[in-house]
Legacy VTK file of the C-alpha trace (Angstrom):
# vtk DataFile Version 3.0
C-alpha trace
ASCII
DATASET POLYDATA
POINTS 353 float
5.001 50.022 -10.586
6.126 53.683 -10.082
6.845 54.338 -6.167
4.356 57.972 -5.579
3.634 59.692 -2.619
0.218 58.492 -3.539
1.131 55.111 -2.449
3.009 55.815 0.488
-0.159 57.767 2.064
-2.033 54.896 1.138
0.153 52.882 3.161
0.431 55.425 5.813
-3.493 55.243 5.837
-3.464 51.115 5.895
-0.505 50.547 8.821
0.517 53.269 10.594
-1.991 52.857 13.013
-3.088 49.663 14.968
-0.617 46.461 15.852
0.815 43.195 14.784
-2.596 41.213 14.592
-4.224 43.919 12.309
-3.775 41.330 8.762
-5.573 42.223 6.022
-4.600 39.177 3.957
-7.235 36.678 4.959
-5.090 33.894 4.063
-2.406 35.162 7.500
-6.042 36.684 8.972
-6.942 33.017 10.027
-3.923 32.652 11.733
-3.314 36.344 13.440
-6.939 36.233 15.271
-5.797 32.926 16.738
-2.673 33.993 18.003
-3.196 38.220 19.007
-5.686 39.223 21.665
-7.976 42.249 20.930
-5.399 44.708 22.278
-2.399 43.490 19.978
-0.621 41.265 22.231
0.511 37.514 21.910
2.509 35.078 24.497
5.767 35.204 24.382
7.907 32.216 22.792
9.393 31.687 25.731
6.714 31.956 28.139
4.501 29.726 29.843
4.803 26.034 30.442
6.629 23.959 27.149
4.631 21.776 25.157
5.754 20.256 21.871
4.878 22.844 19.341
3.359 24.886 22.150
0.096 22.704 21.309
-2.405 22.365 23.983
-1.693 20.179 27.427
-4.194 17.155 27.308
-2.893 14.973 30.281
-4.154 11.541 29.791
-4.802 9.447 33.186
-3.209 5.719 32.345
-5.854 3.932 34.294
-8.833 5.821 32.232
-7.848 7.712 29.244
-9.463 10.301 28.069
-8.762 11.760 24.488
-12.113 13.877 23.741
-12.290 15.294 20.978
-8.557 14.735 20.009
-7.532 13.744 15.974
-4.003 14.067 16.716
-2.194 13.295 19.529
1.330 13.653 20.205
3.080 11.632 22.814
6.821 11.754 24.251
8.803 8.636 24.831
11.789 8.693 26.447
13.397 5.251 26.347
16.689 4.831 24.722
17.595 1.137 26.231
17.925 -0.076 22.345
20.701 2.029 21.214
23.792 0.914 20.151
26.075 3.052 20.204
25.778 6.875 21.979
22.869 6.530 24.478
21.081 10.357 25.622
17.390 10.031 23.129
15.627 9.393 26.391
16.389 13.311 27.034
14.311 14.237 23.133
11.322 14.482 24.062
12.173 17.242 27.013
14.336 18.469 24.394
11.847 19.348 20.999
9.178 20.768 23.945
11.884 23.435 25.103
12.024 24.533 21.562
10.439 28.093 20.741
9.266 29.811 17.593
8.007 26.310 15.853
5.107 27.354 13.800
2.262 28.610 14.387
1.868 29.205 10.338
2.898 26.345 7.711
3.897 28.855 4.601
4.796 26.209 2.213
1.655 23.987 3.040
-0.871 26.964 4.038
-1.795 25.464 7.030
-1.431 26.336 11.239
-1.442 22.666 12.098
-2.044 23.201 15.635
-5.480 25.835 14.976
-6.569 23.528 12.100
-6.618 20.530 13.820
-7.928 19.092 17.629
-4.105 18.287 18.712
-2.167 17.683 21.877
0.362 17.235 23.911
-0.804 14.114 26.166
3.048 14.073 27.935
4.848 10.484 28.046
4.440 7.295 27.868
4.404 5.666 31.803
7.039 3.591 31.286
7.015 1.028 34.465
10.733 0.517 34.438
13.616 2.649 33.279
15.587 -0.568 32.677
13.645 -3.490 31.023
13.549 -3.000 27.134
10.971 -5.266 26.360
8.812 -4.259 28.729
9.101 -0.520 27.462
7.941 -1.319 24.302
5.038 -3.475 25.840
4.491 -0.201 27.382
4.621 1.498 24.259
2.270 -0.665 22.752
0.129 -0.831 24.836
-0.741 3.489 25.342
-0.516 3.856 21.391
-3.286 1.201 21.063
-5.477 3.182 23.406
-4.781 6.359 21.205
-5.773 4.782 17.562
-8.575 2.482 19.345
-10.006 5.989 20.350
-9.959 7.210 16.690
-6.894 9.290 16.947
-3.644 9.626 15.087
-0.693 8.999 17.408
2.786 11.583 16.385
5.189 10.359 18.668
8.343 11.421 20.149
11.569 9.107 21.138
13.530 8.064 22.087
15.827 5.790 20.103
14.134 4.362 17.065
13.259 0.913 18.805
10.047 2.615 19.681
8.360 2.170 16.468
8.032 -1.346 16.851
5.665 -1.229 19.108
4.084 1.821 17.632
3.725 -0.193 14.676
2.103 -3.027 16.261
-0.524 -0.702 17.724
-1.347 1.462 14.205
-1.403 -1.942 11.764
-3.154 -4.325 14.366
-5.913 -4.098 11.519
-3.902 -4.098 8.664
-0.542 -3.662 7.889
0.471 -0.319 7.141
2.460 1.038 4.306
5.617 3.584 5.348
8.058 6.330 4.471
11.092 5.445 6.529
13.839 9.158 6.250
17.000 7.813 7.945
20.551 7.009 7.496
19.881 3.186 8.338
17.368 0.891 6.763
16.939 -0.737 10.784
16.067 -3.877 8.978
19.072 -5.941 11.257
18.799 -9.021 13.046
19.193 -9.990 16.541
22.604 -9.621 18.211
23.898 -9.799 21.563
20.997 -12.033 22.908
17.946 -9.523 21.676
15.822 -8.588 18.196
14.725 -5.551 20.288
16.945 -2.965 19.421
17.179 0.367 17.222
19.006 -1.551 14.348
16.220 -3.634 13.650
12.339 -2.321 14.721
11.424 -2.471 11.005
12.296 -6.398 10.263
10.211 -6.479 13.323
7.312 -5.097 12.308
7.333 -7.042 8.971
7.596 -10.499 10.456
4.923 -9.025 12.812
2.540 -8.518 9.842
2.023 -4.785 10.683
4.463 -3.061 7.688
3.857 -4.107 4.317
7.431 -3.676 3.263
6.181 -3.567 -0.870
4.902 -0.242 0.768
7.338 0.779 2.150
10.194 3.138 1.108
13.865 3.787 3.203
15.389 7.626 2.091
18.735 8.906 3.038
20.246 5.529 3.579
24.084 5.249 3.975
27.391 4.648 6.076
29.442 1.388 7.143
26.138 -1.289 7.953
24.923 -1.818 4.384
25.933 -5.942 4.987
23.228 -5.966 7.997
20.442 -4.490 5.798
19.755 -7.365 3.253
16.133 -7.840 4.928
15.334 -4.784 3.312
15.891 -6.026 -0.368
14.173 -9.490 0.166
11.202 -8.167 2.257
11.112 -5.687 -1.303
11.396 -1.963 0.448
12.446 0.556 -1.636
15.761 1.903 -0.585
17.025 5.252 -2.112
20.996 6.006 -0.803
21.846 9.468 0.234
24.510 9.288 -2.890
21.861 8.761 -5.026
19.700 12.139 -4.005
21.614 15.055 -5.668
21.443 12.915 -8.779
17.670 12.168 -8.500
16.486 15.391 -7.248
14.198 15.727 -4.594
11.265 15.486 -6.939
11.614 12.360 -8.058
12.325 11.022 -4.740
8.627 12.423 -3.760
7.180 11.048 -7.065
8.569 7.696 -5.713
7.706 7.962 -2.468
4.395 8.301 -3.656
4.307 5.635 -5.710
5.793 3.446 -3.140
2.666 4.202 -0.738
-0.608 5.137 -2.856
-3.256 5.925 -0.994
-3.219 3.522 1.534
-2.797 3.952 5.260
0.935 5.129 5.960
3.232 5.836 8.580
6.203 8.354 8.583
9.158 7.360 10.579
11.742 10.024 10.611
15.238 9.828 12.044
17.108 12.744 13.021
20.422 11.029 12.066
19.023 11.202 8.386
20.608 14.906 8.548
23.824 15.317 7.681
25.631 15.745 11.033
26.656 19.134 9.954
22.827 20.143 10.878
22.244 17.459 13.411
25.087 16.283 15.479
23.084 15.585 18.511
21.902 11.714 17.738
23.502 8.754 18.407
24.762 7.157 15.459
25.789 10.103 12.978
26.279 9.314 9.646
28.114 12.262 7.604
27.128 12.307 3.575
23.611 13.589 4.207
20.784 15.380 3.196
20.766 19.225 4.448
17.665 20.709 6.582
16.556 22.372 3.293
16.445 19.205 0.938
14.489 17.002 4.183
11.651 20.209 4.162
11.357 20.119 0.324
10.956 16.245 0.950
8.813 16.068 3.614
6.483 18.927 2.429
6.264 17.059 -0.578
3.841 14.219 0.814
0.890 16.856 1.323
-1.979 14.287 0.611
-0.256 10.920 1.720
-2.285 8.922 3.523
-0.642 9.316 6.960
-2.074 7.027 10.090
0.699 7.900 12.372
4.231 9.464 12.632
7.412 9.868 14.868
10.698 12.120 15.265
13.485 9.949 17.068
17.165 9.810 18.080
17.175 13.086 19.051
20.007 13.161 21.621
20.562 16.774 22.374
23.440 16.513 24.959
26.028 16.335 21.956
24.792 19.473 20.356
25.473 22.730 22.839
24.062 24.125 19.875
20.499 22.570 20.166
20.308 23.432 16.567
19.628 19.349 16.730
16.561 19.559 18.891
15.379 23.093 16.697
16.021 20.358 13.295
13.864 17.362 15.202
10.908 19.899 16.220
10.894 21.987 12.678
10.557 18.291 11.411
7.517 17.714 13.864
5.869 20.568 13.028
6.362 19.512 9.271
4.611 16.029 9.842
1.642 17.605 12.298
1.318 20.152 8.879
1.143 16.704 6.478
-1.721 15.465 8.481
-3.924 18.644 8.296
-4.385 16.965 4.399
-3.958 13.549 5.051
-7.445 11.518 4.121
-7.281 9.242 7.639
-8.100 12.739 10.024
-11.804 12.903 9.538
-13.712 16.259 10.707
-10.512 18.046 10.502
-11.854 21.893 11.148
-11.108 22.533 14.730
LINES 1 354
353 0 1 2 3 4 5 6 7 8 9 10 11 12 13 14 15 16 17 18 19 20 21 22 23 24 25 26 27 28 29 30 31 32 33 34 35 36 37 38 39 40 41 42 43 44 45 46 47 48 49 50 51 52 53 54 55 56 57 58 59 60 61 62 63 64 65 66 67 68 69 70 71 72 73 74 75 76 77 78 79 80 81 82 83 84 85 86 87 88 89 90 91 92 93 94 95 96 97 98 99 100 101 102 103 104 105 106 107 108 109 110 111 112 113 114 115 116 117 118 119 120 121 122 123 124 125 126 127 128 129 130 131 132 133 134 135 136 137 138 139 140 141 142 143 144 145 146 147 148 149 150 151 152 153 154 155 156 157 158 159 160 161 162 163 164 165 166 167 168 169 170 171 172 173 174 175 176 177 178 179 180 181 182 183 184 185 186 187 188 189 190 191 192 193 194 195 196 197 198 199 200 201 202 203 204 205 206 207 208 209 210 211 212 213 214 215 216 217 218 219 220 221 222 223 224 225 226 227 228 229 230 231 232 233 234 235 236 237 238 239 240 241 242 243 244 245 246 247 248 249 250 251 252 253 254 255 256 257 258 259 260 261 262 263 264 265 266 267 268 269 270 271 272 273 274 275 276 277 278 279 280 281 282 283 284 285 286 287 288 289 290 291 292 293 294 295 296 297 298 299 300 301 302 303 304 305 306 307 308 309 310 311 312 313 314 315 316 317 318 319 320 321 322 323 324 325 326 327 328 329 330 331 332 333 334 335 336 337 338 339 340 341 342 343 344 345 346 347 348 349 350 351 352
């Protein structure tokens, strides 16, 4: 196409006048009128009070919950009294709501999670102790029930990665639930130093719980020196796919099998910041170099449009070793990518806002 002056007065014509929020495409339309009052304006990123993915505040009182209207709400939980090694994921949750310029527009998925669905941020769990493990994750357990016995889908927030135990316990009370586990440990251990209840080990957990069906169940990214601890995961019959295995497989075939794995049956997505090579995430607790870049975990995670997602967490973000926060930016980009998935995901009924 031949560059005329006829076409630059037509352009002249179409956007030299007006502001930011005048989109003629009505695919970005839907999204601009959301975000750009009548005069051209729009909050700043860095303005107003933080919320993760600058979704609306929905306080919800402990004694009497409230979720209205709610399909998706996401929850902080900062508890990292399971880890084993660097402690600091209690400080995540603070840390992916300080992060700006998250969404509002899913490009890859054409979606704006947060306008397309009835989400919130319903702040933290209220842990009663800051010291008692156990009684953290009764905690836990006990507030995510509330959320899926109200209809909604919990998206939680940690926290070290002991939390999805309990989540677990709350989302496949009724059934057990199949799941897509991204992570640089399978977190199929046993019990050491007097306790079961630690980060190593939720998902062995949840399977002798009856709440994972582990021949749904698939483990990506999975590497390092604690391969010995991990043979639950091969006679419980998880899929496990090794992070020296990707490059060779290609990240389509790993979402082929992923899909596989799960069918259509009610899912959860458990997602590991220490999955990322620590050259993109060095703020977690037990890093793990050999990994998957930020690029390949989109590709992956945008491949599940459709799954059948019933619930979903970020965890082991521990932003205190990265002065970069490009850990924290990684763990909410991730967030957003999951709150995208469940815009299409068959278990979020009614999901026009």
């Amino acid at each position: 196409m031949t560059w005329t002056g006829e076409r630059l007065a037509a352009l002249q014509a179409k956007y030299c006048e007006g502001h930011g929020g005048d989109i003629f495409d009505p695919r970005f339309r839907r999204v601009a009128d959301r975000i750009f009052s009548a005069s051209g304006t729009r909050m700043a990123p860095y303005a107003g009070l933080p919320t993760l993915l600058d979704a609306p505040y929905h306080p919800i009182d402990p004694s009497n919950p409230d979720f209205g209207d709610l399909q998706v709400a996401m929850v902080g939980m900062p508890m990292d009294l399971g880890v084993t090694n660097r402690p600091g994921s209690r400080f995540g949750p603070r840390a992916l709501r300080a992060i700006e310029r998250i969404g509002p527009y899913n490009h890859v998925l054409d979606c704006a999670p947060v306008y397309e669905l009835k989400v919130a941020d319903i702040g933290d769990v209220p842990f009663r102790s800051r010291y008692r493990l156990e009684q953290s994750h009764e905690d836990i357990e006990h507030h995510v029930g509330r959320i899926v016995s109200a209809g909604v889908i919990p998206l939680s927030v940690g926290g070290d990665h002991s939390i999805s135990h309990p989540i677990l316990k709350a989302v496949g009370r009724d059934r057990p639930v199949g799941m897509i586990h991204i992570d640089a440990h399978c977190d199929t251990g046993g019990a050491f130093d007097g306790t079961k209840f630690h980060h190593g080990g939720p998902f062995r957990n949840a399977v002798l719980d009856g709440v994972l069906d582990p021949t749904r169940t698939i483990q990506i990214g999975i590497r390092g020196a604690a391969e010995y601890l991990w043979e639950f995961s091969y006679e419980a019959g998880m899929t496990v796919i090794h992070a020296e295995k990707m490059p060779a497989m290609g990240i389509a075939a790993i979402i082929e099998k992923a899909k596989q794995v799960v069918g259509d049956g009610p899912t959860y997505l458990s997602f590991d910041i220490d999955s990322l090579d620590p050259a993109f995430a060095p703020g977690t607790g037990t890093p793990e170099i050999g990994g998957p870049t930020t690029r390949e975990i989109l590709e992956l995670i945008r491949g599940l449009k459709g799954v059948n997602l019933v619930g979903g967490d970020v965890v082991e973000v521990a932003p205190q070793y990265d002065a970069t926060t490009n850990t924290a930016q990684a763990g909410a980009q991730v967030l957003f990518e999951i709150l995208s998935l469940m815009v299409f995901s068959p278990a979020v009924t009614g999901k026009t806002a």
